[in-house]
N, C-alpha and C positions, 0 to 999 in steps of 0.2 A: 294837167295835174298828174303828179306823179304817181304810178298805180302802186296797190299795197304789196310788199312782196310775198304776202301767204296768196293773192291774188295770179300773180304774176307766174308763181311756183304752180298752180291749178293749172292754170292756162295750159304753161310751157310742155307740164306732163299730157293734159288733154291734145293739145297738138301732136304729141308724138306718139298720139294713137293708141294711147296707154301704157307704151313702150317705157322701160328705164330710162331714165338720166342720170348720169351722175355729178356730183355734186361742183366738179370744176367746170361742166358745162352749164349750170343753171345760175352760178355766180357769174360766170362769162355771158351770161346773159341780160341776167337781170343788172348790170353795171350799164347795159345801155340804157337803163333807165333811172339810171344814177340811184343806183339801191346800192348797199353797201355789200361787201361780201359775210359781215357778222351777222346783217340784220337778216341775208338769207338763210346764214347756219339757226339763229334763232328761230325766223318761221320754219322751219325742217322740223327742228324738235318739237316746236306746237303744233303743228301740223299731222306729225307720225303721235302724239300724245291725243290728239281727237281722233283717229283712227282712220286719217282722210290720206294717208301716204303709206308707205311699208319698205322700208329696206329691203334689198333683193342680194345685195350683199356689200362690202362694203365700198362705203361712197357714192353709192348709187340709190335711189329711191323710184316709186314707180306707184301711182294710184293704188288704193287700197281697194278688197274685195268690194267692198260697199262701194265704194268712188264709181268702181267700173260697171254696175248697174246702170250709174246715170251715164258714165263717158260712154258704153258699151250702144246706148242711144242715140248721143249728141253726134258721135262717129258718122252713125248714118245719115245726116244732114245734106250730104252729096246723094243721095240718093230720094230725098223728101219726098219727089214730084211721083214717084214711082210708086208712093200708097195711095195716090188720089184715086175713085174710079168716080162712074157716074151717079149724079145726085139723082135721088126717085121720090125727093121730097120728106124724107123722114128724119128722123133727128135722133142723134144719142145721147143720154141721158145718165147720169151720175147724181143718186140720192146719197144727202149723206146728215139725214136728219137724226140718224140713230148713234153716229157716232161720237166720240169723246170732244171736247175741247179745251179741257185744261191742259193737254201736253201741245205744249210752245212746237215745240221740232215737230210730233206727229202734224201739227199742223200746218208748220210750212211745210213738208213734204205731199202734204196732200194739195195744197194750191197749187205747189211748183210740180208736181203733175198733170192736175186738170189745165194749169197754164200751157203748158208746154204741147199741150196736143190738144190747145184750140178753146177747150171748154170756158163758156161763160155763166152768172150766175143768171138765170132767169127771174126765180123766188130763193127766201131765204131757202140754203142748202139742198137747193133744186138746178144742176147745171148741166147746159146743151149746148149740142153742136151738130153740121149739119151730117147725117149721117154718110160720107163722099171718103173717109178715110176705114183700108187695109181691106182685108177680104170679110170678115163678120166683128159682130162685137165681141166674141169669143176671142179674138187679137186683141182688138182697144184695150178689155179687159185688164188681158193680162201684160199688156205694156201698162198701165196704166197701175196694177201693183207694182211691177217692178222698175216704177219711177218715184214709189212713193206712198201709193196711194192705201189707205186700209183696204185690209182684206176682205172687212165684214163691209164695203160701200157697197151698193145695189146698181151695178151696170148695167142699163137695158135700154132696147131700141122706142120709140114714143113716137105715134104717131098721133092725130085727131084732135089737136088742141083747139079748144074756140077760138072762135074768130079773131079776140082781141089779142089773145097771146101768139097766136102764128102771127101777129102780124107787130109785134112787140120781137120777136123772136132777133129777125136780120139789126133792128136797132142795136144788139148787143156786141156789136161788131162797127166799127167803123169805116166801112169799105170803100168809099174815097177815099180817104187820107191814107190807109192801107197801098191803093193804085197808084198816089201821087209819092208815095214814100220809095216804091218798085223803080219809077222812074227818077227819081233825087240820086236814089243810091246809086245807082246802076250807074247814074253821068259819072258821079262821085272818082265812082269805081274804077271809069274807064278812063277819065282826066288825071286819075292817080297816074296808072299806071305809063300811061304819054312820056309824065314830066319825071318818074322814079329816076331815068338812066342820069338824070342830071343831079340827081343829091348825091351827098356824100353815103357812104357803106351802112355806118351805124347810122343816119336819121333814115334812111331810106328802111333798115332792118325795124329799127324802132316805129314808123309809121307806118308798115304794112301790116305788124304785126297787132296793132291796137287800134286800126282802121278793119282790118283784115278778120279782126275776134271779134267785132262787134257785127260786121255782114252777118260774122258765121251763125252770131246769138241770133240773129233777125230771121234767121231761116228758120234757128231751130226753132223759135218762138213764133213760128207764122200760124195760122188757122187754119191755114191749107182750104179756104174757104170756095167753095164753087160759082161761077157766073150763076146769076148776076148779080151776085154779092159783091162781089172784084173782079179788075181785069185780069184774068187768067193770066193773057200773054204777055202781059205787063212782069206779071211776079214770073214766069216762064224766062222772061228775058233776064231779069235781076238775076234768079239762080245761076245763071249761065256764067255771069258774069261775074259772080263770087267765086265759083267754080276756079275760072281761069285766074281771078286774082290770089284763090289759096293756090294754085300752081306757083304763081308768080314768083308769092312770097314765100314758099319754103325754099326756091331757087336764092332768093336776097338772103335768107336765112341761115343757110350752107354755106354760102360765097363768106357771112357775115362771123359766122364759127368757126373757118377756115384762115380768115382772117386773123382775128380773135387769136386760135390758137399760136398763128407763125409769131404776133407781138409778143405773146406771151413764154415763148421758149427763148431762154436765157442765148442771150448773142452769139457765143462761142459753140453753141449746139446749132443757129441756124446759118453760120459762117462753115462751119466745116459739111452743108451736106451743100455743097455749092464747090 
């Protein structure tokens, strides 16, 4: 299915690390996904009119302050494994019984928070996870605003729940299919990159790149959950291997822009540097 290009336009900046691009390289892009080059100058203007881009100067655009609270996170995705420490059985907790819900957006930014780092609902507006991620909840915390989250929610560590609930708790996670999913991708990943040298430029640029955003979403979006919830080294090895396939593919990516640009300079300009 062909992806939408205010989508496409997210992506391509979030890859580049929040970096600019400018606007003949993201139409030189997104053409490999048969998007038109109008319908990217159109999502640009929708885009910088919701406040989600920012001109840098001209031709160029580049995530907006806002934008890069959330990319300034998803960035660290290469590094995910490295908040884990060890579980001692306690759990963190996010109440958010006191807070609003008629604002639509506050309120996906608050899911798209507790999602992103794991949290599940245990009771209405009562959500946990196992206390294994950063150095205190004083971090969570405040990753945890600055993904989204209200100010006024009530962050704190919980231990001692009855019986029924610690044991209701691990259900809220599904950690086989979690294990079996580490190894699918992972073969996925690694059969891609085998048969890559045999496609052509642009499918091989276009299939890494939309095989390649979805790993990266799978990491961001992990639980980062502790044995014997899941296989550790199961998701240990998946990382590894997204790792080397965003290597891969910003190498296809380069080669692909490189490309790209030599078709695209008018004949007479690439006859005379020859």
């Amino acid at each position: 299915m062909k992806p939408r290009a205010r989508n496409l336009i997210l992506d391509l900046l979030l890859a580049n690390e929040g970096h600019a691009l400018n606007v003949r390289d993201l139409i030189g892009a997104c053409a490999l996904f048969e998007v038109s080059a109008n319908t990217v100058r159109v999502a640009l203007v929708r885009l910088s009119a919701e406040g989600l881009i920012e001109a840098v100067e001209r031709g160029s655009y580049q995530l907006s302050g806002t934008a890069h609270q959330l990319a300034d996170d998803v960035a660290t995705w290469r590094h995910a494994e490295q908040r884990i420490r060890p579980w001692s059985g306690a759990y963190l907790a996010v109440h958010c019984g006191a807070l609003g819900r008629s604002d639509r957006s506050a309120l996906r930014r608050r899911h798209r928070a507790l999602q992103m780092l794991g949290f599940r609902e245990l009771e209405r507006d009562l959500f946990v996870r196992p206390d294994n991620i950063d150095d205190s909840v004083t971090t969570v915390r405040k990753r945890l605003h600055a993904l989204g989250l209200d100010t006024d929610a009530c962050v704190f560590v919980a231990t001692g729940f009855d019986a029924a609930r610690e044991a209701r708790i691990p259900t809220l996670w599904d950690g086989s299919a979690l294990s079996d999913h580490y190894r699918r991708q992972r073969e996925r990943l690694e059969a891609w990159m085998q048969r890559a040298p045999s496609l052509e430029p642009d499918v091989a640029a276009r299939e890494a790149f939309l095989i390649g955003g979805q790993a990266i979403r799978d990491v961001v979006f992990d639980p980062l959950l502790p044995e014997p919830m899941v296989d550790t080294a199961a998701r240990h090895a998946f990382v590894e291997s997204v790792r080397r396939f965003d290597r891969y593919g910003h190498a296809i990516w380069q080669s692909a822009r490189e490309y790209s640009a030599q078709m695209n300079t008018p004949k007479s300009s690439r006859l005379s540097t020859h």
